[in-house]
Each structure stands twice: as C-alpha cells, then as structure tokens.
C-alpha positions in Angstrom: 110.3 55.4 19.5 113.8 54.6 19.7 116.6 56.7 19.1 120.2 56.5 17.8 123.1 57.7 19.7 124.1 60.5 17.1 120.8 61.8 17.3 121.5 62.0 21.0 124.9 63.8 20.8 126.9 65.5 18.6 129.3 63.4 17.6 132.4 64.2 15.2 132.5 61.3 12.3 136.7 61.2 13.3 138.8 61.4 16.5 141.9 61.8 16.7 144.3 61.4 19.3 145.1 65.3 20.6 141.2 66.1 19.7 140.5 66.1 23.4 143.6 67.9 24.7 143.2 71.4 25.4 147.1 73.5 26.0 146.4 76.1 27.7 149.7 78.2 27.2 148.5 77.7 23.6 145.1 79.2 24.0 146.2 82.5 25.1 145.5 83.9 21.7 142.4 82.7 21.5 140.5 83.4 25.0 136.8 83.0 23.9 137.6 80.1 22.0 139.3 78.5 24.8 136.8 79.7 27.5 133.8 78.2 25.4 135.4 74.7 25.2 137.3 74.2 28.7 135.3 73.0 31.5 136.8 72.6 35.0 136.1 69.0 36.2 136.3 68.6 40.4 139.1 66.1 39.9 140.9 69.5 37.8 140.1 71.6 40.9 141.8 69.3 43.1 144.2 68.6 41.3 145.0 72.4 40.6 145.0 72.5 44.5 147.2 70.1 44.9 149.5 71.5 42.7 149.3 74.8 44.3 149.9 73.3 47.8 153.2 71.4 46.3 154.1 75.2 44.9 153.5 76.6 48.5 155.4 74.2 50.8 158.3 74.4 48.2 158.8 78.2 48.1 158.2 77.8 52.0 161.4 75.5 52.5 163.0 77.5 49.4 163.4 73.6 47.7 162.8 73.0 44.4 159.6 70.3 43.4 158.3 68.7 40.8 154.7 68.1 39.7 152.7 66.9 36.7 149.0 68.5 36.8 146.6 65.6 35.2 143.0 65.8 35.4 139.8 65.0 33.6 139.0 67.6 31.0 135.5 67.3 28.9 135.2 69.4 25.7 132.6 70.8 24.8 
C-alpha cells in the first residue's frame, strides 16, 4: 500500500522564506523554544570551529578579522 508524502512527514501547507532561519540572539527569550527546534548539523560544528579558530589567531596577533558563520540548520 502506497503512501503519500504528507502522510510521511509533517509538512506545513506554506513556506515562507525566513521559515527555516533560526536567530539566535533573538531566541534568548525563548530558550525551550529555541532548544526544541535547533539542531547542530556537523557542517555547524565545523563551522563554529572554524569561526572560533579565526577568533583565536586574531586575539593572538591582536588584528582585527572578519567572518560570516554559515551552516546547514534543519528545524524541527
């Protein structure tokens, strides 16, 4: 017996386009909220890595960096 794919998943009926964007320095006020949605992909670990190592060797050499932290974020 074959099934559809909204049986399968749930699905919302619209998506729009900051649906799947979670801001984090926006979520502070709502920690369980944010803690039951955002899930830490391995691309977000290294890319939080990364980001920390840019932070490190620029505090080291007291120079100022730039970085953009982009990963995959799924929500559930």
């Amino acid at each position: 017996m074959s099934k559809l794919i909204s049986e399968l998943l749930d699905l919302p009926e619209r998506v729009r386009k900051g649906d799947f964007v979670l801001n984090l320095s926006n979520s502070v006020n709502e920690p369980q909220k944010t803690l039951e949605r955002y899930v830490v992909t391995p691309q977000l670990v290294e890319c939080f890595n990364d980001s920390l190592s840019l932070i490190k060797t620029a505090m080291e050499a007291n120079s100022s960096k730039a970085a953009y932290l982009h990963g995959k974020l799924r929500v559930r």
